[in-house]
DSSP file (Angstrom, degrees, kcal/mol; ACC not computed):
  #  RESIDUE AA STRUCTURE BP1 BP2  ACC     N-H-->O    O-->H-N    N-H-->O    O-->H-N    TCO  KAPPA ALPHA  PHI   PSI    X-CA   Y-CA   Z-CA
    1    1 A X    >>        0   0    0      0, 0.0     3,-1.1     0, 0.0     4,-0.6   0.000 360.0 360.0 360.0 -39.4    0.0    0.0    0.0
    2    2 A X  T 34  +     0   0    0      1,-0.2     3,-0.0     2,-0.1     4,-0.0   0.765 360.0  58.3 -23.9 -42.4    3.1    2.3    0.4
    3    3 A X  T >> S+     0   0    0      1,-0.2     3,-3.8     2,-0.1     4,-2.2   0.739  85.3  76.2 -79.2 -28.0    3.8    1.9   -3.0
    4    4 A X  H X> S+     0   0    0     -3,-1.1     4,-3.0     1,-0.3     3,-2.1   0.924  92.3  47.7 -60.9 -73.7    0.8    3.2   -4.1
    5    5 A X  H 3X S+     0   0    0     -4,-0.6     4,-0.8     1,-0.3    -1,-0.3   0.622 117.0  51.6 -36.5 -13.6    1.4    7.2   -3.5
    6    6 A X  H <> S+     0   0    0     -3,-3.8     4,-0.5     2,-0.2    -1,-0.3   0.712 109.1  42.7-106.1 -24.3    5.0    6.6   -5.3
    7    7 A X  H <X S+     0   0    0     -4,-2.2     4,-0.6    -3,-2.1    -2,-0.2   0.754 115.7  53.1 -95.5 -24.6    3.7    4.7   -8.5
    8    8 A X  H  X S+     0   0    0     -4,-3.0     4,-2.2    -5,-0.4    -2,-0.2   0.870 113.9  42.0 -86.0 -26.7    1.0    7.7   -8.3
    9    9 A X  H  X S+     0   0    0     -4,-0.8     4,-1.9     2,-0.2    -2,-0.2   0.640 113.6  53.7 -40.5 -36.6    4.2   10.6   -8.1
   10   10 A X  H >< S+     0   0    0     -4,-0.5     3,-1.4     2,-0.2     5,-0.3   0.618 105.1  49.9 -92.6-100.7    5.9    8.7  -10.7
   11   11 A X  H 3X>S+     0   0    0     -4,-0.6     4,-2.4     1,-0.3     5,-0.5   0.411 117.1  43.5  13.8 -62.4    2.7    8.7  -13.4
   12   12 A X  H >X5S+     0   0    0     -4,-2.2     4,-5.1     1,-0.2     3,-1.4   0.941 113.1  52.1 -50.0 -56.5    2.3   12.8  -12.9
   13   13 A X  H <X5S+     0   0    0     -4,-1.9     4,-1.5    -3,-1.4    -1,-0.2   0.650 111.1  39.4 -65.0 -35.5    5.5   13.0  -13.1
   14   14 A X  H 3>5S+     0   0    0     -4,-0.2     4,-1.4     2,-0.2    -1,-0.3   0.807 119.1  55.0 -83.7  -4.3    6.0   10.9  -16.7
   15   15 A X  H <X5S+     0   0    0     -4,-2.4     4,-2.7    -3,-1.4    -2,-0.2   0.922 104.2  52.5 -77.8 -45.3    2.8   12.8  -17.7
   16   16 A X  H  X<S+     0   0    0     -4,-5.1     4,-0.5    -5,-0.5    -3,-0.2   0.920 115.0  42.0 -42.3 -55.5    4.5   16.2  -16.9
   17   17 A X  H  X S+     0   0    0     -4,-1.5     4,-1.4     1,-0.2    -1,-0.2   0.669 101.9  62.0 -60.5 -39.4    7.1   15.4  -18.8
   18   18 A X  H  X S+     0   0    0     -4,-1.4     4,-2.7     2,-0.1     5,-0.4   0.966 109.1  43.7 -57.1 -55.5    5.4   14.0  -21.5
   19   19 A X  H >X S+     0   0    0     -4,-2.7     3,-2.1     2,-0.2     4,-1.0   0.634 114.7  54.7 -56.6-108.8    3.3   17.8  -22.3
   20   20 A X  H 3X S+     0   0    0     -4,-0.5     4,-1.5     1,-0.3     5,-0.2   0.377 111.3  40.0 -13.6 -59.2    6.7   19.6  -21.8
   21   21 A X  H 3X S+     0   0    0     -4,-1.4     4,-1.6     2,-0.2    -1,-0.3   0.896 122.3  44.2 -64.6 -41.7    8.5   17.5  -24.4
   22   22 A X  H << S+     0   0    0     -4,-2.7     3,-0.4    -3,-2.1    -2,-0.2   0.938 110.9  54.8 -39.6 -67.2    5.4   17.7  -26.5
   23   23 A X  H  < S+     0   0    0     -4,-1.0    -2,-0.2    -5,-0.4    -1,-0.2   0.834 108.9  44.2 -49.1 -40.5    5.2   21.1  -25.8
   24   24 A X  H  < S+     0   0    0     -4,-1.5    -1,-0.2    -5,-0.2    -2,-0.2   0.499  82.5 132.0-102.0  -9.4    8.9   22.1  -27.0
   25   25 A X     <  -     0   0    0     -4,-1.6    -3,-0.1    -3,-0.4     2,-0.0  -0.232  68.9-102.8 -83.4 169.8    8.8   20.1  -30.2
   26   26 A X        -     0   0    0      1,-0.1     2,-1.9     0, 0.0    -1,-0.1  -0.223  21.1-143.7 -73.2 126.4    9.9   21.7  -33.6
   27   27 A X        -     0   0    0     -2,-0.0    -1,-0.1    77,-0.0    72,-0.0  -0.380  32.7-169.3 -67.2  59.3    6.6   22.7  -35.7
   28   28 A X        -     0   0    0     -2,-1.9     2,-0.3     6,-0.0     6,-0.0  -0.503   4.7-160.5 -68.1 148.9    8.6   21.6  -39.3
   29   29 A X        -     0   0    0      2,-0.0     2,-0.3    70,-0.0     5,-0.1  -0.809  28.1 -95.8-129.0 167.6    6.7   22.7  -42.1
   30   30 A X    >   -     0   0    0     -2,-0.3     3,-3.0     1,-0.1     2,-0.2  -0.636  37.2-121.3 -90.6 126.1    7.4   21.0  -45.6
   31   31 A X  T 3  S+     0   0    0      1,-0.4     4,-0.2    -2,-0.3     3,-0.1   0.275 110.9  64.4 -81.9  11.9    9.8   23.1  -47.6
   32   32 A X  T 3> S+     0   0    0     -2,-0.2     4,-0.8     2,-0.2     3,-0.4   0.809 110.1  47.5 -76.6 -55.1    7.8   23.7  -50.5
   33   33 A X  T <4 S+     0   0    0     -3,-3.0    65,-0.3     2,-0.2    -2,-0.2   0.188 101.2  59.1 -63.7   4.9    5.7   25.6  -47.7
   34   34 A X  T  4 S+     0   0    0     -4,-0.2    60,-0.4    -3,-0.1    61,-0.3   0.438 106.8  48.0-112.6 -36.9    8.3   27.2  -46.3
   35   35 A X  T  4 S+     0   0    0     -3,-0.4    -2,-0.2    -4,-0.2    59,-0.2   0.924  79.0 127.6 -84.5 -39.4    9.2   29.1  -49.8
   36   36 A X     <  -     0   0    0     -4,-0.8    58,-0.9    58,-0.1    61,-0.1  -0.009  53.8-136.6 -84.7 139.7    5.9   30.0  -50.5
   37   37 A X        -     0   0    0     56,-0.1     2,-0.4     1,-0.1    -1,-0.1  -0.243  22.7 -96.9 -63.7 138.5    5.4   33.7  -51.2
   38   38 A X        -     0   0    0      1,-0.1    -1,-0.1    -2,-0.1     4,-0.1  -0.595  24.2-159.7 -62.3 124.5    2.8   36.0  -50.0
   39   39 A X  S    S+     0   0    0     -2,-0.4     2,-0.4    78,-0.2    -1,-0.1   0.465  71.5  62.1 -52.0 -33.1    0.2   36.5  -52.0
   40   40 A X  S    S-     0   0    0     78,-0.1     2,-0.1    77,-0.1    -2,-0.1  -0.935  82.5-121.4-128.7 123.0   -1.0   39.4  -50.8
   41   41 A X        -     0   0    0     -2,-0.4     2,-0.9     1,-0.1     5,-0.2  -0.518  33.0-128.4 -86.2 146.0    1.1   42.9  -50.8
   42   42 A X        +     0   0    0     -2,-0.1     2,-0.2     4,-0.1    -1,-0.1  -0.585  57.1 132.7 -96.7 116.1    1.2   43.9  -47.3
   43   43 A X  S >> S-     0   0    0     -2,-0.9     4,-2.2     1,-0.0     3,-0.8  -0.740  72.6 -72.1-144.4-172.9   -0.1   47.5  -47.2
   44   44 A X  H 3> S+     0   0    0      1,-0.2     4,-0.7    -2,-0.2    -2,-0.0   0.833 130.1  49.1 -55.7 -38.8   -3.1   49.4  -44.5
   45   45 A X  H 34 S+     0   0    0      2,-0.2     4,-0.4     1,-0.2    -1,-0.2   0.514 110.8  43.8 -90.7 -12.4   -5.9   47.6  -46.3
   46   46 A X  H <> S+     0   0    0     -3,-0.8     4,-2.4    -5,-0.2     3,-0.4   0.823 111.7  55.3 -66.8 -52.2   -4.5   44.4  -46.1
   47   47 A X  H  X S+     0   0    0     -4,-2.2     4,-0.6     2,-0.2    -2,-0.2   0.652 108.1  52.0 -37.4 -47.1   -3.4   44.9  -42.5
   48   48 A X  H  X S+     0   0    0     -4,-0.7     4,-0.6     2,-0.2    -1,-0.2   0.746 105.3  51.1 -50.3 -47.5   -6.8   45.7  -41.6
   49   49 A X  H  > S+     0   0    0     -3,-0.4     4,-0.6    -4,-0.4     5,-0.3   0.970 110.2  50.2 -52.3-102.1   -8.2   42.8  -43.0
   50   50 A X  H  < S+     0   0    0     -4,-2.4     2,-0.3     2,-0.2    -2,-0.2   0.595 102.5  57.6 -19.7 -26.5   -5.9   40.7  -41.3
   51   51 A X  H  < S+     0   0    0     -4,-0.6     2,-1.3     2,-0.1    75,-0.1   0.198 109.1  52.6 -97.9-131.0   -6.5   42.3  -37.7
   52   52 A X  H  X S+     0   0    0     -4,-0.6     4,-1.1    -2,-0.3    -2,-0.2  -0.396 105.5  48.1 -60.7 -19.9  -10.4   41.3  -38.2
   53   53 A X  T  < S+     0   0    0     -2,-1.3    -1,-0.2    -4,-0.6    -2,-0.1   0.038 116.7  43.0 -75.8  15.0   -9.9   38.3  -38.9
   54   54 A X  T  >>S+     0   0    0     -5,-0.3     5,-4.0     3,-0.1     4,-2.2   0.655 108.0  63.1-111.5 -32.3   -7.4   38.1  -35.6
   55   55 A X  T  45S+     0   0    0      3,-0.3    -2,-0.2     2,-0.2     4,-0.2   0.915 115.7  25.0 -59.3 -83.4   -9.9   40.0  -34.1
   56   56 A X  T  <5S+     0   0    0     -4,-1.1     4,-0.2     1,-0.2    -3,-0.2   0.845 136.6  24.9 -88.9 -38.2  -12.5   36.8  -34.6
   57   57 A X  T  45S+     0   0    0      2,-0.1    -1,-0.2     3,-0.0    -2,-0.2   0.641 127.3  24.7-127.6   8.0  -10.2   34.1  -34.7
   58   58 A X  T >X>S+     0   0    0     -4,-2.2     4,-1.5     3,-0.1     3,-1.4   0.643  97.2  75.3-132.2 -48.7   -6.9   34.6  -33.1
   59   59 A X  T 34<S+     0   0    0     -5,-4.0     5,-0.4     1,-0.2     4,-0.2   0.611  85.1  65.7 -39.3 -31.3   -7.2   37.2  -30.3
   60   60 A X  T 345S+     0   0    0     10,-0.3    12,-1.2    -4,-0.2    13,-1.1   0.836 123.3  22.4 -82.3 -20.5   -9.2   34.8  -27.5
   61   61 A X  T <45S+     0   0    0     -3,-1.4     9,-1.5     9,-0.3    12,-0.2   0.862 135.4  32.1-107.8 -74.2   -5.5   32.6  -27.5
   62   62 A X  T  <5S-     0   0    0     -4,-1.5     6,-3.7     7,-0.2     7,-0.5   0.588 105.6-113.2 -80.6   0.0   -3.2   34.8  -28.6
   63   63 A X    > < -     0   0    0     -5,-0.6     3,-4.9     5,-0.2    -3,-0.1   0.455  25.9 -86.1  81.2 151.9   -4.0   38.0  -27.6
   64   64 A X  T 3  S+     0   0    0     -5,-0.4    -1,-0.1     1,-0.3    -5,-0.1   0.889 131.3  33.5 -59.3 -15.2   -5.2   41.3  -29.1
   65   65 A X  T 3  S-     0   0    0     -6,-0.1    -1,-0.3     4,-0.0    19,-0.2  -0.045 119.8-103.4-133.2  46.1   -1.6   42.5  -29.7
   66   66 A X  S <  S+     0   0    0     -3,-4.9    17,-1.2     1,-0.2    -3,-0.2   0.585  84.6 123.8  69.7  -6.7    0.0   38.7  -30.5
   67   67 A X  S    S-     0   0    0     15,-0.2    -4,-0.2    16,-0.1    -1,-0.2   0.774  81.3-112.9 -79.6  -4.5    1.7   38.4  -27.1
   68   68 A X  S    S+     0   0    0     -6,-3.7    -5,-0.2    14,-0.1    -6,-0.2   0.946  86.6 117.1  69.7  61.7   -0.1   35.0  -26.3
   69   69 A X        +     0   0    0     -7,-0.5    -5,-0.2   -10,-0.1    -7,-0.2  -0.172  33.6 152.4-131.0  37.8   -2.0   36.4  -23.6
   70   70 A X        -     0   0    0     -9,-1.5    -9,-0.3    -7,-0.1     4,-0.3  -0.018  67.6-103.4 -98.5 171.6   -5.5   35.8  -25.3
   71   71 A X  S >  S+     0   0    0    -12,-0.2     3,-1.0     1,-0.1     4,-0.5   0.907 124.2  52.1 -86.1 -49.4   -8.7   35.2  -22.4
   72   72 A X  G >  S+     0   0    0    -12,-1.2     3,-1.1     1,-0.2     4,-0.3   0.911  85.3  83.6 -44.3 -55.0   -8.1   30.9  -23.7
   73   73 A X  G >  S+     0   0    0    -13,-1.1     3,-0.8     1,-0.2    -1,-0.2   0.661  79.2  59.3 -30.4 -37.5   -4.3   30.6  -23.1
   74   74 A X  G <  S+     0   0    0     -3,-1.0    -1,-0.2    -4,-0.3    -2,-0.1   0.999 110.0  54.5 -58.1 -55.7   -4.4   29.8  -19.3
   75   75 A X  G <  S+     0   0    0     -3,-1.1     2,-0.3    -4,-0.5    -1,-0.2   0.435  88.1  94.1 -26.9 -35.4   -6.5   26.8  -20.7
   76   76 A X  S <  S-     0   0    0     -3,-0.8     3,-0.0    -4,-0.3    -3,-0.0  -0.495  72.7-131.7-100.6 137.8   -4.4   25.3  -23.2
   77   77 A X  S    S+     0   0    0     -2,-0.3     2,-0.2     1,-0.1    -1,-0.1   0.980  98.4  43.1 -36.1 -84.5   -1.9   22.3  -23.1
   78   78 A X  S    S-     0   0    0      1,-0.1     2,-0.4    -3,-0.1    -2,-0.1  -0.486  88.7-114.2 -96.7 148.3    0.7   24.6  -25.0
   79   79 A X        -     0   0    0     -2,-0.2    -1,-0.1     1,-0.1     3,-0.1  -0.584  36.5-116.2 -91.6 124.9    1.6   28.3  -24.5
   80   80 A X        -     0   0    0     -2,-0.4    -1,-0.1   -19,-0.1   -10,-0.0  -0.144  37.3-108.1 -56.7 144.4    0.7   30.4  -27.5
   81   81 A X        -     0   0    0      1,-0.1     2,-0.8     2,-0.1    -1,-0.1  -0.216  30.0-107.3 -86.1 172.0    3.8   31.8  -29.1
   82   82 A X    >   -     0   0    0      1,-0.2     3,-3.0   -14,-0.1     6,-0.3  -0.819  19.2-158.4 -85.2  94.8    4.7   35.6  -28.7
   83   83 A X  T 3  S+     0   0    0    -17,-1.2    -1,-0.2    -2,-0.8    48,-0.1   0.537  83.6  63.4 -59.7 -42.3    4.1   37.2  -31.8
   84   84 A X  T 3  S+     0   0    0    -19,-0.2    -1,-0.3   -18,-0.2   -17,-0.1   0.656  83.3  87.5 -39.0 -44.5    6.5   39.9  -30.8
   85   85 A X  S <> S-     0   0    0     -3,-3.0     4,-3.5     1,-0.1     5,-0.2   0.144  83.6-112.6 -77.7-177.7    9.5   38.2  -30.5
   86   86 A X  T  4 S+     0   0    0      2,-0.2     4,-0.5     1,-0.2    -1,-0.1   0.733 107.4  63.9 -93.4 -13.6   12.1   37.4  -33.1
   87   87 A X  T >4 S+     0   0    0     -5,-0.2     3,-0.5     2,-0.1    -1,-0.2   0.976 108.8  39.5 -66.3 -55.0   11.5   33.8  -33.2
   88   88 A X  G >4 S+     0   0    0     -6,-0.3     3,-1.2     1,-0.2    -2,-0.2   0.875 115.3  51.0 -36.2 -63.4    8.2   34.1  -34.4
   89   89 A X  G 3< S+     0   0    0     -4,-3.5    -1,-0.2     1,-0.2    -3,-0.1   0.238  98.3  68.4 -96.5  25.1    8.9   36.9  -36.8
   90   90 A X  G <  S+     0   0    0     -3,-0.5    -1,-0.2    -4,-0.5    -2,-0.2   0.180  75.5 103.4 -87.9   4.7   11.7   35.2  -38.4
   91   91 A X  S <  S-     0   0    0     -3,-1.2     2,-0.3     1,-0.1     3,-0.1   0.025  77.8-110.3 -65.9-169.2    9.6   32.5  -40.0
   92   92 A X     >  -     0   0    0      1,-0.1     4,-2.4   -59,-0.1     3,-0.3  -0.707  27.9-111.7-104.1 162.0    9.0   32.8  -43.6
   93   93 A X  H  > S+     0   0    0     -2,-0.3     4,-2.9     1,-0.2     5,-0.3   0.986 122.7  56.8 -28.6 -74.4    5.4   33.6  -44.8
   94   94 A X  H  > S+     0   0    0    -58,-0.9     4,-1.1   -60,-0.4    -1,-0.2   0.668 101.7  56.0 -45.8 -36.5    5.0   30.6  -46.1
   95   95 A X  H  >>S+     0   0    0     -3,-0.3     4,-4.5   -61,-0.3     5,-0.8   0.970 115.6  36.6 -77.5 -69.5    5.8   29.1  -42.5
   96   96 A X  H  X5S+     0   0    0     -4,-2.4     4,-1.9     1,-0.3     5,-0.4   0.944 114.8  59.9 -62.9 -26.1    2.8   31.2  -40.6
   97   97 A X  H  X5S+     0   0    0     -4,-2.9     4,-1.5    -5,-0.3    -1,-0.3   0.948 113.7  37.2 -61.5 -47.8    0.6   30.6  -43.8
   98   98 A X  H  X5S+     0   0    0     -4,-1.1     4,-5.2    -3,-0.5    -1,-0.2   0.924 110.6  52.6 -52.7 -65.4    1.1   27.0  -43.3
   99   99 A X  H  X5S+     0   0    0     -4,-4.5     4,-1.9     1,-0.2    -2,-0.2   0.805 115.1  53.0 -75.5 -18.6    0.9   26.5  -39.3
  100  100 A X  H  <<S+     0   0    0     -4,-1.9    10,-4.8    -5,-0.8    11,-0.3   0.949 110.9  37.9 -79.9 -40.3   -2.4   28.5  -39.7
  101  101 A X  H  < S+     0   0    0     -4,-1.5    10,-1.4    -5,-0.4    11,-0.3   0.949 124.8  40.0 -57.0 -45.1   -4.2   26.7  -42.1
  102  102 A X  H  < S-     0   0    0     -4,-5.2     7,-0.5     7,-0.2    -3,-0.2   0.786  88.8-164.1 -81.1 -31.0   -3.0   23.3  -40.9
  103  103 A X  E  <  -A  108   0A   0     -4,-1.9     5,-0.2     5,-0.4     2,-0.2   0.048   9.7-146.1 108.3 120.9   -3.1   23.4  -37.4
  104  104 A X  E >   -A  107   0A   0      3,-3.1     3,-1.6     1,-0.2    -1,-0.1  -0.620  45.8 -39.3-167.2-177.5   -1.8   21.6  -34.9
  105  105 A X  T 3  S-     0   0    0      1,-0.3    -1,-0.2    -2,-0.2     0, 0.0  -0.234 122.9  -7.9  -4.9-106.2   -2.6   20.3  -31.3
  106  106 A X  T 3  S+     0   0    0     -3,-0.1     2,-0.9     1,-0.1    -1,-0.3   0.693 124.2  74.6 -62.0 -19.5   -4.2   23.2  -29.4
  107  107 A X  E <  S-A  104   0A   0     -3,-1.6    -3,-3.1   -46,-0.0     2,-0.2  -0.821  85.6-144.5-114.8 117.8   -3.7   25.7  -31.8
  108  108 A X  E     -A  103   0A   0     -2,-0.9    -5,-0.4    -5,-0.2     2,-0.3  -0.500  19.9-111.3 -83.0 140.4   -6.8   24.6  -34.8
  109  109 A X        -     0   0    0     -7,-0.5    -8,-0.2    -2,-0.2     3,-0.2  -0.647  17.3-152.0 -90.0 157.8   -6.2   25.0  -38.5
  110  110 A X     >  +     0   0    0    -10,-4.8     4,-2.1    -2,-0.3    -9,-0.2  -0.145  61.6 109.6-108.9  18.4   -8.1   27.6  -40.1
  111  111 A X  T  4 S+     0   0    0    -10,-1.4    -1,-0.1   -11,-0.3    -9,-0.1   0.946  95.2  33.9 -77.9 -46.3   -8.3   26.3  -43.8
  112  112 A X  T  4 S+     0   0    0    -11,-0.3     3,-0.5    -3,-0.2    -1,-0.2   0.657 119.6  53.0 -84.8  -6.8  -12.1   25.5  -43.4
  113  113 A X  T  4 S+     0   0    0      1,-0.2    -2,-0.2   -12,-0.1    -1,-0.2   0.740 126.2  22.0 -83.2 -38.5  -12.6   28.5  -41.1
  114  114 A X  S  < S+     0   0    0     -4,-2.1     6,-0.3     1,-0.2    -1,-0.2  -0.562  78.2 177.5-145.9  51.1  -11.1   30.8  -43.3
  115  115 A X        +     0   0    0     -3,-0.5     2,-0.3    -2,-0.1    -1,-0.2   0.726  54.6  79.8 -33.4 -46.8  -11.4   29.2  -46.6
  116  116 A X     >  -     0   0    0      1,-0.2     4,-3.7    -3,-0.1     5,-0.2  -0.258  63.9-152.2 -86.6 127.8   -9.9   31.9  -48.8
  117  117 A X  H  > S+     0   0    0     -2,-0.3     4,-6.3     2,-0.2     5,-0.3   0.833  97.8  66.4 -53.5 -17.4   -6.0   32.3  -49.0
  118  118 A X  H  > S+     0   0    0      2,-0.2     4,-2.9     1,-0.2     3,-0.2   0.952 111.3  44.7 -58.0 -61.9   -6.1   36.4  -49.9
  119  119 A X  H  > S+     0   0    0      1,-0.3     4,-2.4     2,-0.2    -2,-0.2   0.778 116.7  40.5 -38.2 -56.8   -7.6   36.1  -45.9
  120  120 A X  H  X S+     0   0    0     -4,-3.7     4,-2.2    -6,-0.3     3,-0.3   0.967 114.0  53.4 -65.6 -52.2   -5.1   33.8  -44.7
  121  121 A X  H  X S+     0   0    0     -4,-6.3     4,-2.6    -5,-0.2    -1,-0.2   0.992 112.7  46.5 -52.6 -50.2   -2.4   35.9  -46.7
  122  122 A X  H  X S+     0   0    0     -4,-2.9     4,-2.3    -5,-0.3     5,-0.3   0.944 107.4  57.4 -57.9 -35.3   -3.8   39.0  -44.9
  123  123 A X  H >X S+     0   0    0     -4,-2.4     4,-1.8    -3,-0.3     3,-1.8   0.988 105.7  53.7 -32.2 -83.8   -3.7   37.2  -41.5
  124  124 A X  H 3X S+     0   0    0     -4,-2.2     4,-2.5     1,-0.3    -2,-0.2   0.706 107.7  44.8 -48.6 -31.6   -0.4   36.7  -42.2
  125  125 A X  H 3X S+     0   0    0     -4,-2.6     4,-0.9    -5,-0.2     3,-0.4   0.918 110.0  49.9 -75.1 -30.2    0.7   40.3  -42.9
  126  126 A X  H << S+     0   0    0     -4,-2.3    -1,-0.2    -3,-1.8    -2,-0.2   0.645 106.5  57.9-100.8  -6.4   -0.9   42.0  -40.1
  127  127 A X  H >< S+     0   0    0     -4,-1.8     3,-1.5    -5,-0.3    -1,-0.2   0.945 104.7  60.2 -67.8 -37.2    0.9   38.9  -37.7
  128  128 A X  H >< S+     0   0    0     -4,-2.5     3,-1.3    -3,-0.4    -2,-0.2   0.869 103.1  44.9 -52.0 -36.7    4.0   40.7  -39.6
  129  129 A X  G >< S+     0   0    0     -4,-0.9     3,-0.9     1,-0.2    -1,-0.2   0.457  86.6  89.5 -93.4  25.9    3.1   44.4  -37.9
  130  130 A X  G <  S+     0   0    0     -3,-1.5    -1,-0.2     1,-0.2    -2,-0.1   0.717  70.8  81.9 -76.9  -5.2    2.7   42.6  -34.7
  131  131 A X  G <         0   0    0     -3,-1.3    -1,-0.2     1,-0.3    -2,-0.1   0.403 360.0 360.0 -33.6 -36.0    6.6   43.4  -34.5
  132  132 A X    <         0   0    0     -3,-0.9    -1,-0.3    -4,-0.0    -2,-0.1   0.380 360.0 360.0 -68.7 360.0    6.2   46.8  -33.3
């Protein structure tokens, strides 16, 4: 019966570790998706776009100005990334065009949400002036 509290210790403990490891692996995106160009020239009206549609479908997780502070985040397995930083905005286009459409654990792709690519290409530019 001793054992019992230790074999229950050990369990959190490989579970913990499982989500952390989970958590830290690398999003690769296929490198034909990684080249692909924006579609869409990133200018006020584009920008615009792209923050209402961040507005409806990105803001409750990642927060209204990208820092992954969104009202959802506490919620989620994995911590939404910071939009701000230079990991983030050192991806290609093609890279955030990708991991939005497709998806994956916590964070739902948006391909059926937001069929049309101009949108998704405008998403992606106004995540670019999240920089500031």
């Amino acid at each position: 019966m001793k054992k019992l509290p230790q074999l229950g210790l050990i369990v959190v403990f490989i579970t913990t570790a499982s989500f952390t490891l989970f958590q830290t692996k690398p999003w690769n995106v296929p490198a034909d998706k990684v080249k692909a160009v924006n579609a869409v020239k990133s200018n006020a009206a584009s920008i615009a776009e792209g923050k209402t549609l961040w507005s409806t479908h990105c803001a409750s997780c990642h927060g209204k100005t990208g820092l992954g502070d969104g009202t959802k985040a506490a919620q989620l397995e994995t911590t939404p990334p910071d939009f701000t930083k230079a990991a983030l905005q050192g991806q290609t286009d093609g890279s955030l065009f990708y991991k939005t459409s497709e998806g994956r654990g916590d964070m739902p792709g948006f391909k059926k949400k937001i069929p049309e690519q101009e949108d998704l290409w405008n998403l992606v530019n106004f995540m670019r002036s999240l920089n500031k």
